[in-house]
C-alpha positions as CSV (number, residue, x, y, z in Angstrom):
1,X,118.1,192.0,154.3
2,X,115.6,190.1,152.3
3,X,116.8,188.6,149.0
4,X,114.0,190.2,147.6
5,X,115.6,193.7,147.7
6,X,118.9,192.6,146.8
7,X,120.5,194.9,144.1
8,X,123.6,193.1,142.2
9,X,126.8,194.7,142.7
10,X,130.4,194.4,141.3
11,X,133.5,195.6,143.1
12,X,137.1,195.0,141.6
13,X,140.2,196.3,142.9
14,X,141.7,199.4,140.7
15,X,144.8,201.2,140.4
16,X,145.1,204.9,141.8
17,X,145.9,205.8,137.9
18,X,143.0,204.0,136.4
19,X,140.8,206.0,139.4
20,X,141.8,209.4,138.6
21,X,141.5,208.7,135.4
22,X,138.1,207.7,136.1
23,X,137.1,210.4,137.6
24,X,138.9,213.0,135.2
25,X,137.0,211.5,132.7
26,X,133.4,210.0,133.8
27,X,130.9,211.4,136.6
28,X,129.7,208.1,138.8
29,X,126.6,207.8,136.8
30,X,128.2,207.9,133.3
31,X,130.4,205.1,135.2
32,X,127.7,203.1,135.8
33,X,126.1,203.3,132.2
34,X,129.5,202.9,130.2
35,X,130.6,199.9,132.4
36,X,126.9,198.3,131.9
37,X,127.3,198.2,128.3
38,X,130.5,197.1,128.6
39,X,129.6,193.8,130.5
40,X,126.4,193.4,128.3
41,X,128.8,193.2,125.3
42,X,131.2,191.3,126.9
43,X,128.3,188.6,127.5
44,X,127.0,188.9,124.3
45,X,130.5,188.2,123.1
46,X,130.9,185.0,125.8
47,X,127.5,183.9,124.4
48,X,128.5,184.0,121.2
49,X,132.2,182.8,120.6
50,X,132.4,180.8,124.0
51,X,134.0,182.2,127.4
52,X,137.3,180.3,127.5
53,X,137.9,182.0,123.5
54,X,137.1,185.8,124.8
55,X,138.5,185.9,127.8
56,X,141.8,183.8,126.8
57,X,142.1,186.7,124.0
58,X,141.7,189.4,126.3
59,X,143.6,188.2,128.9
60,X,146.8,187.8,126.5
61,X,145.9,191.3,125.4
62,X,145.3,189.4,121.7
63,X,142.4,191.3,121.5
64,X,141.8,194.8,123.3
65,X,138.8,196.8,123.7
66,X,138.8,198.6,120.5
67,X,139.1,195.6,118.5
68,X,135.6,193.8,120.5
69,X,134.0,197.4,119.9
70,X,134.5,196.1,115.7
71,X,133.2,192.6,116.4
72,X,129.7,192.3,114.5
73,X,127.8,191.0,117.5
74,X,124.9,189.9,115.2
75,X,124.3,187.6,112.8
């Protein structure tokens, strides 16, 4: 396959709850959208406040996604 045509793709292991829950609650393309914003914020975030402070938060569950969805990302 030519790099030219390559599309990026991520693939993470899931549990079967968080999969049923999935698809209880979002179609494959609503999937796709919600999870796009998602990593778009998430950068935004990393760009702004450094990866090692976002990802150390999140990690120790000091910060969930409800409190990133408050963060002012601008300015």
């Amino acid at each position: 396959m030519n790099d030219l045509f390559r599309r990026p793709r991520l693939s993470v292991d899931i549990t079967e709850e968080q999969d049923q829950k999935l698809v209880q609650y979002l179609d494959h393309g609503m999937r796709k959208v919600v999870f796009g914003l998602m990593i778009d914020d998430l950068l935004n975030l990393i760009e702004k406040h450094g990866a090692g402070k976002i990802l150390g938060l999140m990690v120790e569950r000091s910060i969930t996604l409800r409190d990133v969805c408050k963060l002012k990302l601008e300015g």
